[in-house]
DOROGU-698748 format. One record per atom (N, C-alpha, C): residue in one letter; x, y, z; atom name. Coordinates in steps of 0.1 Angstrom, whole numbers. Atoms other than C-alpha are relative to their C-alpha. Last residue first. Layout:
BEGIN
+---------+-------+-------+-------+-------+
: residuo :     X :     Y :     Z : atomo :
+---------+-------+-------+-------+-------+
:       a :     X :     Y :     Z :    CA :
...
+---------+-------+-------+-------+-------+
//
This chain:
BEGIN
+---------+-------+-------+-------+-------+
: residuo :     X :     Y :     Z : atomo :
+---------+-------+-------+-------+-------+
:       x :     6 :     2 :   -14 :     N :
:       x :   161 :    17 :   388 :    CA :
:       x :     0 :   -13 :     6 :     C :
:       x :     0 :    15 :    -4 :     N :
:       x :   185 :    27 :   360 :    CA :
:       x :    -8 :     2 :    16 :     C :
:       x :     4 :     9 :    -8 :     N :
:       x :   186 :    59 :   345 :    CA :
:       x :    -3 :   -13 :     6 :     C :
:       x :   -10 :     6 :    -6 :     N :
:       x :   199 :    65 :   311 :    CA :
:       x :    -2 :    -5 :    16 :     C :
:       x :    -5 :    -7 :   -17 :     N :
:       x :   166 :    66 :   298 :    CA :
:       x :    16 :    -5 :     3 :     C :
:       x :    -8 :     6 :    -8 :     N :
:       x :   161 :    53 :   261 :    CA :
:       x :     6 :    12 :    11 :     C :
:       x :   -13 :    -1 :    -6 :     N :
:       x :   141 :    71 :   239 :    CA :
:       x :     3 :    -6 :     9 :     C :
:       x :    -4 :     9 :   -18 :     N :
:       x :   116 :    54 :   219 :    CA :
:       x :    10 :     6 :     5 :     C :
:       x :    -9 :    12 :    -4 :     N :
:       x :   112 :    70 :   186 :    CA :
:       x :    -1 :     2 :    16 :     C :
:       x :   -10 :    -5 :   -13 :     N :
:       x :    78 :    85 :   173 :    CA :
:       x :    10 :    -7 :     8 :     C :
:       x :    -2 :     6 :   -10 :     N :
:       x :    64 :    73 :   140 :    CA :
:       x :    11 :     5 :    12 :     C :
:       x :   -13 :    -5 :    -7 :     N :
:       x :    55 :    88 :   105 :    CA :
:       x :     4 :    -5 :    17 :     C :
:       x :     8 :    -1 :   -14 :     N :
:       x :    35 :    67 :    83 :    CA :
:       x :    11 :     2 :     6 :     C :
:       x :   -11 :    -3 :    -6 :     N :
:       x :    41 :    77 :    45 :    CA :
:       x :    -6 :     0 :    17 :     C :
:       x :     5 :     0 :   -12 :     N :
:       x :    15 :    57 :    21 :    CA :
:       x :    16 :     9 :     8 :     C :
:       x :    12 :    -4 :     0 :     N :
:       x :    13 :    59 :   -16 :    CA :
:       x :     0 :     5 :    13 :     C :
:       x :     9 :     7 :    -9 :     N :
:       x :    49 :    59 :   -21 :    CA :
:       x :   -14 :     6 :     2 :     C :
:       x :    -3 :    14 :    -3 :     N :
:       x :    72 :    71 :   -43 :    CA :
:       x :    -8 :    -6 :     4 :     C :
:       x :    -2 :     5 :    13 :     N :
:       x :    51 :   106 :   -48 :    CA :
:       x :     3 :   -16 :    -8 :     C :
:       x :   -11 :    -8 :     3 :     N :
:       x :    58 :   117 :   -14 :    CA :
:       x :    -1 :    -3 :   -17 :     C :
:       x :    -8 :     8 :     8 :     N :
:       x :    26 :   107 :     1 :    CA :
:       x :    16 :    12 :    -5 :     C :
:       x :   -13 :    -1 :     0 :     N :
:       x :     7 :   115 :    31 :    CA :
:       x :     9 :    -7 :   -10 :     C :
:       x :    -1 :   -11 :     0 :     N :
:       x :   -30 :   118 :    18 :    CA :
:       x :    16 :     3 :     1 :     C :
:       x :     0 :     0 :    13 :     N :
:       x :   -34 :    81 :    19 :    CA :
:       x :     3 :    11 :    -6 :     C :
:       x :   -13 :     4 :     5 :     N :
:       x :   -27 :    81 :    53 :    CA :
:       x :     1 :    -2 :   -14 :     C :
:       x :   -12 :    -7 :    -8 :     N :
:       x :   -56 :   102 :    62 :    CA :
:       x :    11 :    -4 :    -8 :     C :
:       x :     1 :    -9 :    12 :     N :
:       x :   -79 :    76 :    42 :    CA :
:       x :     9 :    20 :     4 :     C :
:       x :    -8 :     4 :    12 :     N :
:       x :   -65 :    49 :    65 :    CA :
:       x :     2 :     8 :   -11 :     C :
:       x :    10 :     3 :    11 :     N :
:       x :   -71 :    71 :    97 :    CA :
:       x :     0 :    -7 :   -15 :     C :
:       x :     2 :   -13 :    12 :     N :
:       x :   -40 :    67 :   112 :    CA :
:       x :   -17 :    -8 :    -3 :     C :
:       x :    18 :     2 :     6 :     N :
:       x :   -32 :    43 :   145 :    CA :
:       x :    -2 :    15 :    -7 :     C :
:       x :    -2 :    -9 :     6 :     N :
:       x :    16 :    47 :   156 :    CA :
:       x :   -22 :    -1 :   -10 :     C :
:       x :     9 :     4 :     7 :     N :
:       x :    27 :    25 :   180 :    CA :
:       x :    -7 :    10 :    -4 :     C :
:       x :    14 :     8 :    -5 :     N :
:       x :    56 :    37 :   196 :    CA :
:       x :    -8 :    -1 :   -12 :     C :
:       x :     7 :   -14 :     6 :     N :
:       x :    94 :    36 :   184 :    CA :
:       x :   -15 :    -1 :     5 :     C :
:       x :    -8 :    -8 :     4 :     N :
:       x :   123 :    11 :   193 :    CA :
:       x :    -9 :     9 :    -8 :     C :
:       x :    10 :    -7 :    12 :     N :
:       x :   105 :   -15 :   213 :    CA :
:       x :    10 :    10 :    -4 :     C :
:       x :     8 :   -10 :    -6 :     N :
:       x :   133 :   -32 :   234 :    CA :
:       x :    -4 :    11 :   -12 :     C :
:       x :    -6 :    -8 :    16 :     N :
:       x :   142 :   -69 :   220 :    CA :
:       x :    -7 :    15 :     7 :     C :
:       x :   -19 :    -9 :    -2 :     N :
:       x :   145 :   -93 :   249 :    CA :
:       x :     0 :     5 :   -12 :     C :
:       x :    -2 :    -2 :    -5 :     N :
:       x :   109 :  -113 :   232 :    CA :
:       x :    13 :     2 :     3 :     C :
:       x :   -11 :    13 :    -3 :     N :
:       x :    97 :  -104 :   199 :    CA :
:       x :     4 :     2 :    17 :     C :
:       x :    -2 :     5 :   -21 :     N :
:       x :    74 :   -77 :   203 :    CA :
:       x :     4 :   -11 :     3 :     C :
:       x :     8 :    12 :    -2 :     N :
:       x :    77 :   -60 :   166 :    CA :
:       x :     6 :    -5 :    15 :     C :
:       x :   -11 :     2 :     0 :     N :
:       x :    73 :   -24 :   161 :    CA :
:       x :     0 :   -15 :     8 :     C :
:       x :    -1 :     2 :   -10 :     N :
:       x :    37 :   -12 :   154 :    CA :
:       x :    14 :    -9 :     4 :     C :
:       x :   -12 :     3 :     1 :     N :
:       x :    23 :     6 :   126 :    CA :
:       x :     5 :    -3 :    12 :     C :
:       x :    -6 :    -1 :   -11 :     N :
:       x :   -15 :     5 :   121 :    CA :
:       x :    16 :     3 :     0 :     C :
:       x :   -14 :    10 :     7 :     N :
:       x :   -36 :    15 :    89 :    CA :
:       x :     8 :    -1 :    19 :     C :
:       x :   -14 :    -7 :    -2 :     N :
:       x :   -73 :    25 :    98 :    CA :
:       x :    12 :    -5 :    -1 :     C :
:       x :   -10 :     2 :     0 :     N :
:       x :  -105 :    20 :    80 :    CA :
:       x :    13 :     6 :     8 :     C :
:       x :     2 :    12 :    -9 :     N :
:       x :  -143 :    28 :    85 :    CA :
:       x :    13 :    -9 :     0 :     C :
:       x :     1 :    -4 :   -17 :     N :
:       x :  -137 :    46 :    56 :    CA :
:       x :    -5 :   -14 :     7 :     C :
:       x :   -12 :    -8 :   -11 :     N :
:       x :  -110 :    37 :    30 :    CA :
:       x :    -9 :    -2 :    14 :     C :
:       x :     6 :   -12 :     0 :     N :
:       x :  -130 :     9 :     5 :    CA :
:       x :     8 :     7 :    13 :     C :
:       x :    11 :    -7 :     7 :     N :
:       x :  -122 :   -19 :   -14 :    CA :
:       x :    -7 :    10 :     5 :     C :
:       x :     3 :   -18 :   -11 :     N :
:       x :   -92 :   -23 :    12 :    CA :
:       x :   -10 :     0 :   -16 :     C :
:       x :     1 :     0 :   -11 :     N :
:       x :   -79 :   -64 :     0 :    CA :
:       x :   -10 :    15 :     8 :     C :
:       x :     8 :     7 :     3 :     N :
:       x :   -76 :   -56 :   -32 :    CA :
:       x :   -10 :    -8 :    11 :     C :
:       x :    10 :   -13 :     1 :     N :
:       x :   -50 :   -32 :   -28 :    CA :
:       x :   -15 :    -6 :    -1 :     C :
:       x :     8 :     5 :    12 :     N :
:       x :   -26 :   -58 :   -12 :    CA :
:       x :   -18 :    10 :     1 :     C :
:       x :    11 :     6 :    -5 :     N :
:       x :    -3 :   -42 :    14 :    CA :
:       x :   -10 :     1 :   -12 :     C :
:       x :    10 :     0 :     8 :     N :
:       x :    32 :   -33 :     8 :    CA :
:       x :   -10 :    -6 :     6 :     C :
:       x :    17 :     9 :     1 :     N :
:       x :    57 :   -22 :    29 :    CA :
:       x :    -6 :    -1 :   -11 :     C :
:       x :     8 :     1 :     6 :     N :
:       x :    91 :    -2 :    33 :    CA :
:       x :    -9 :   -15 :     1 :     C :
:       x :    15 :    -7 :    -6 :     N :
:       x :   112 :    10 :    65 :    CA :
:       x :   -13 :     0 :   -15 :     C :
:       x :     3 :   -15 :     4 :     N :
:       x :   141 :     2 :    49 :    CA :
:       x :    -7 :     5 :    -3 :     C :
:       x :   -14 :    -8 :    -2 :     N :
:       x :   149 :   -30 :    66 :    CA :
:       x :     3 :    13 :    -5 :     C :
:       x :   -17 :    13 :     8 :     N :
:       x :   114 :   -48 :    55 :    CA :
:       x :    14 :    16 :     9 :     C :
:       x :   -10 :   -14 :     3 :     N :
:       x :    83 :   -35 :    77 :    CA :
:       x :    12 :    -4 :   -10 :     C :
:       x :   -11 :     1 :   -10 :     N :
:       x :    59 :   -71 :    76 :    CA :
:       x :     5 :    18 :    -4 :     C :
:       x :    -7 :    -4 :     6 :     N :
:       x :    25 :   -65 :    63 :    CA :
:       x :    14 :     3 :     4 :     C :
:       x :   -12 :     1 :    -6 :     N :
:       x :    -6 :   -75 :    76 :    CA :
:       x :    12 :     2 :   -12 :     C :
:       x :   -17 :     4 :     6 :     N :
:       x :   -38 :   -70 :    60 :    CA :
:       x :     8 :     5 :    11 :     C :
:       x :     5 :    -1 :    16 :     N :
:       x :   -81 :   -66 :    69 :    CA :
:       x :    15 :   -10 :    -7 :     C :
:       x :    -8 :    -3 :     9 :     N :
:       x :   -74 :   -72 :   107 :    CA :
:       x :    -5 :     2 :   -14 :     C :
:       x :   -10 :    11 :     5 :     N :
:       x :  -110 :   -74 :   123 :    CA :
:       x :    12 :     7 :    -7 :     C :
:       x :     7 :    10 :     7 :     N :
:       x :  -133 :   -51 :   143 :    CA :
:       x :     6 :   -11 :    -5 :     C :
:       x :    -5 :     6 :    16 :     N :
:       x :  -110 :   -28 :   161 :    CA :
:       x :   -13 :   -11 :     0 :     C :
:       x :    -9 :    11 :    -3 :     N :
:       x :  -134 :    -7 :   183 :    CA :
:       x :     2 :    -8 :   -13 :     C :
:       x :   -13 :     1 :    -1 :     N :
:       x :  -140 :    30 :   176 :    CA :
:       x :     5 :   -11 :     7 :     C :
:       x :    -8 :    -3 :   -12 :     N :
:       x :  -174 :    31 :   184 :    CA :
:       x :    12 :     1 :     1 :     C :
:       x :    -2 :   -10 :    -4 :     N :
:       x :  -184 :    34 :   147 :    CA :
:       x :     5 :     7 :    15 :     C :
:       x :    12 :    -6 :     5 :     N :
:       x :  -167 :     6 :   138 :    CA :
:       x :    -3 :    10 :     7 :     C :
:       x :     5 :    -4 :   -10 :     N :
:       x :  -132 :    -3 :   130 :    CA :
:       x :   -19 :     2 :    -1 :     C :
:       x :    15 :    -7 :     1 :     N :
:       x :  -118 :   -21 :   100 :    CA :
:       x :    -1 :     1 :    13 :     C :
:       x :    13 :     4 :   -14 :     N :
:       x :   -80 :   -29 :   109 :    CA :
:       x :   -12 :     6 :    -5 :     C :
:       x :    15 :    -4 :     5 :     N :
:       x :   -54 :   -26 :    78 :    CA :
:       x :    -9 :    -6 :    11 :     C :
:       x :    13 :     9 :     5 :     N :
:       x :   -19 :   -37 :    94 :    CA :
:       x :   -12 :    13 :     1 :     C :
:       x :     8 :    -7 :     5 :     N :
:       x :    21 :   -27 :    91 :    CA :
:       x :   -18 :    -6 :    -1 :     C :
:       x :     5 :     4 :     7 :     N :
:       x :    49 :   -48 :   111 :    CA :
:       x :   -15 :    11 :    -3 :     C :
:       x :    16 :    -7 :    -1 :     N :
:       x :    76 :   -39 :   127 :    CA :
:       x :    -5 :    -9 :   -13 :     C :
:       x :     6 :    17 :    -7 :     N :
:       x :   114 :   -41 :   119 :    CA :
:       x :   -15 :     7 :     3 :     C :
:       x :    -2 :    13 :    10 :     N :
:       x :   137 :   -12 :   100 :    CA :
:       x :    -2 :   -11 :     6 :     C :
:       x :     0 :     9 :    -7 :     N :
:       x :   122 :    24 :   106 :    CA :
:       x :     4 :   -14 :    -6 :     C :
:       x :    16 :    10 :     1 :     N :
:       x :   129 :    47 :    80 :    CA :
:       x :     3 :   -10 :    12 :     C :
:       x :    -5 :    15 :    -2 :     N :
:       x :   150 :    77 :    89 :    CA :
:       x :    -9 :   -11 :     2 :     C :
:       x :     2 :     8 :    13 :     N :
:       x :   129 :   106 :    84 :    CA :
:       x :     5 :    -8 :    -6 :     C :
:       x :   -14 :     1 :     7 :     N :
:       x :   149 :   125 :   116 :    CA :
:       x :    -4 :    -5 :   -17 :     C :
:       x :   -14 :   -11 :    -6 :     N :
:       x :   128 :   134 :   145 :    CA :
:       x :     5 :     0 :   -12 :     C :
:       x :     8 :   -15 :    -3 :     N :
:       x :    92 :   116 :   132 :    CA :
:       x :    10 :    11 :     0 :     C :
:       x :    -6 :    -8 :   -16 :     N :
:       x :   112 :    84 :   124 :    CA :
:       x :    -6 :    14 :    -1 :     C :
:       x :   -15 :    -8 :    -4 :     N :
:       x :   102 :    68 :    94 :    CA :
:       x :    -4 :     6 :    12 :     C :
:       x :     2 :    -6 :   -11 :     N :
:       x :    75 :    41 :    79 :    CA :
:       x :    13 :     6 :     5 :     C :
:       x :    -8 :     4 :   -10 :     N :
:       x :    70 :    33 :    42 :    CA :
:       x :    -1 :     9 :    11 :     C :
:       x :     4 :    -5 :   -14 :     N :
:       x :    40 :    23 :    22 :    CA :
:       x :    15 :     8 :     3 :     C :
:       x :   -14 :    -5 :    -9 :     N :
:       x :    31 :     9 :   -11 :    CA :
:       x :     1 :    13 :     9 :     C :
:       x :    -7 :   -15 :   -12 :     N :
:       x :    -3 :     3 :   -15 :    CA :
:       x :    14 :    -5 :    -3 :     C :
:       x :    -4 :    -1 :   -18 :     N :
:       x :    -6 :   -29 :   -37 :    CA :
:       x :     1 :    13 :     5 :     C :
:       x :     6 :    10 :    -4 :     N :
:       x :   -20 :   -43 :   -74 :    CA :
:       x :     1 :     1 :    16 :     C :
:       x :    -4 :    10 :    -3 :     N :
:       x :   -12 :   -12 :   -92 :    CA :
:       x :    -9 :    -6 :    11 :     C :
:       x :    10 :     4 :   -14 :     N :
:       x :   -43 :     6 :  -109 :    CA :
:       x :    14 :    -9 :     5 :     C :
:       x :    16 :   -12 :     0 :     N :
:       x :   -27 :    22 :  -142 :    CA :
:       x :    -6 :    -2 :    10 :     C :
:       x :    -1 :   -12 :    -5 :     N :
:       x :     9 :     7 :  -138 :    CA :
:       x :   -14 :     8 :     0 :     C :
:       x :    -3 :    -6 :   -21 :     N :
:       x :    -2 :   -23 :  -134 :    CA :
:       x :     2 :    10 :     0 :     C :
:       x :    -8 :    -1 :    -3 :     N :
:       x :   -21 :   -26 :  -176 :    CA :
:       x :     5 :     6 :    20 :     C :
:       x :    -9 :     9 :    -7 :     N :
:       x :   -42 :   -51 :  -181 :    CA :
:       x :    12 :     9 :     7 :     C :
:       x :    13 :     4 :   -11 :     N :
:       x :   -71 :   -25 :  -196 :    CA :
:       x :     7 :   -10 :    14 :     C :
:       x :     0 :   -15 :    -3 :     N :
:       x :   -41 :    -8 :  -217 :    CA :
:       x :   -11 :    -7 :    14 :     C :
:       x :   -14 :    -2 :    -6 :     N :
:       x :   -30 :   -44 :  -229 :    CA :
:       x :    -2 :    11 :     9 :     C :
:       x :    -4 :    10 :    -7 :     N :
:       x :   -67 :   -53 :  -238 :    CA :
:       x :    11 :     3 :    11 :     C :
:       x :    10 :    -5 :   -16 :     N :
:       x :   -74 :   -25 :  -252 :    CA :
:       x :     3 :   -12 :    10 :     C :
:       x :    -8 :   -14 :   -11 :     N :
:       x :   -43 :   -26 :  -271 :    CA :
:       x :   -11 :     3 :     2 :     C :
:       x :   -18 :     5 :    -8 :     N :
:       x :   -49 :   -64 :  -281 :    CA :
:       x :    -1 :    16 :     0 :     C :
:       x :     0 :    10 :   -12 :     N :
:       x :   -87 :   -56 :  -289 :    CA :
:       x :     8 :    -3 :     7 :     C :
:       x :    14 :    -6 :    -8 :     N :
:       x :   -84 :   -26 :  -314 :    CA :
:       x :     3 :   -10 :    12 :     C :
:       x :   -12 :   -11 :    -7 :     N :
:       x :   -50 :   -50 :  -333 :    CA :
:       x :   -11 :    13 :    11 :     C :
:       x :    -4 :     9 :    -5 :     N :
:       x :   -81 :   -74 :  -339 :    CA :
:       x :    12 :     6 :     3 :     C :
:       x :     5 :     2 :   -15 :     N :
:       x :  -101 :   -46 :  -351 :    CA :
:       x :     8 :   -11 :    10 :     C :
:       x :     4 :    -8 :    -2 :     N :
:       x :   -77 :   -41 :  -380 :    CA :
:       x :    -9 :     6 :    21 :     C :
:       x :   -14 :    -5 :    -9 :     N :
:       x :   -67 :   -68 :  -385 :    CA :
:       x :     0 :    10 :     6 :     C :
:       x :    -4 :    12 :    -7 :     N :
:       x :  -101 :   -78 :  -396 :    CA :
:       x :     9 :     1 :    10 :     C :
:       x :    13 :    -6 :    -5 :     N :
:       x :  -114 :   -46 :  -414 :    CA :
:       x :     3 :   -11 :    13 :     C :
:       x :    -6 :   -17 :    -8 :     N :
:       x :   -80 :   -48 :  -434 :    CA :
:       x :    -5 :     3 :    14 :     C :
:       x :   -17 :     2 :   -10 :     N :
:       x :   -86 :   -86 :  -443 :    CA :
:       x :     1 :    10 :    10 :     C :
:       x :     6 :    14 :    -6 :     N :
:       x :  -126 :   -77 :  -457 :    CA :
:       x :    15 :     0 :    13 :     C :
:       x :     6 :   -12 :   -13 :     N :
:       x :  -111 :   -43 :  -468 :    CA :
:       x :    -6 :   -14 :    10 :     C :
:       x :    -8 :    -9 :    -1 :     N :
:       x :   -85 :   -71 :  -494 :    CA :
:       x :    -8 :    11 :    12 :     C :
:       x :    -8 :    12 :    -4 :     N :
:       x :  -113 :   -97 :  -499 :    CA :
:       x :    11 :    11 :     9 :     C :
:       x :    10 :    -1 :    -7 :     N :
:       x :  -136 :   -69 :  -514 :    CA :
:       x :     7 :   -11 :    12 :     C :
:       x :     1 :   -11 :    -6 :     N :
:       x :  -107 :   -58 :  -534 :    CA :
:       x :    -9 :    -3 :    11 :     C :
:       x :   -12 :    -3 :    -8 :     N :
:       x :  -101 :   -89 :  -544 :    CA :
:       x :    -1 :    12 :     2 :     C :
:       x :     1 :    12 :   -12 :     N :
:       x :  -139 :   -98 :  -556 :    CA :
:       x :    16 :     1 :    10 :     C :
:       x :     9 :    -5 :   -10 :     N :
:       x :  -137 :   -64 :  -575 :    CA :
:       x :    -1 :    -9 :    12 :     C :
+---------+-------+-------+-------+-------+
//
């Protein structure tokens, strides 16, 4: 009887202690809340991703002036981003920017591009949380 009672004792043990490690694991897990937006930005004409720039979280207020950056977020070479999710605890009163970068002797190559943040959260393709579309720069042949 005393080993039997020893034996659901064990069971009752491992038991819950295998309960904790897969809540644990399930409560830890990134894929269930990842830790970043992912983003990327393309060409309005064509869905060619833009490849320089940089991506930022601005709070506004109700006048529609910027308030402070929130996150920055370089463009990488095929037009993707990330911006830390932890950073945006909340959409409104948010907008995301996209803006091509103003090195100097380098000629912008798309214009600057202000979304509602919770807008841009709407445009997804599945891959990506964020899809911000952007209008290219044409180049005049004229010369003045």
């Amino acid at each position: 009887m005393a080993n039997n009672k020893k034996y659901n004792l064990l069971l009752f043990f491992l038991l819950t202690g295998m309960l904790l490690i897969t809540d644990y694991s399930f409560s830890n897990d990134k894929n269930l809340k990842p830790e970043y937006f992912y983003g990327k930005v393309v060409y309005s004409d064509s869905n060619i991703p833009v490849n320089n720039g940089q991506v930022r979280i601005i709070s506004v207020n109700n006048t529609g002036e910027m308030r402070n950056i929130i996150a920055v977020s370089e463009i990488s070479e095929n037009g993707e981003f990330r911006l830390p999710r932890s950073l945006v605890p909340q959409t409104d009163g948010m907008e995301i920017m996209a803006y091509a970068n103003d090195l100097d002797n380098i000629e912008f190559q798309y214009e600057t591009k202000v979304t509602d943040f919770k807008e841009a959260l709407e445009t997804t393709d599945g891959k990506f949380d964020i899809i911000i579309t952007v209008n290219r720069i044409m180049k005049s042949d004229s010369k003045d």
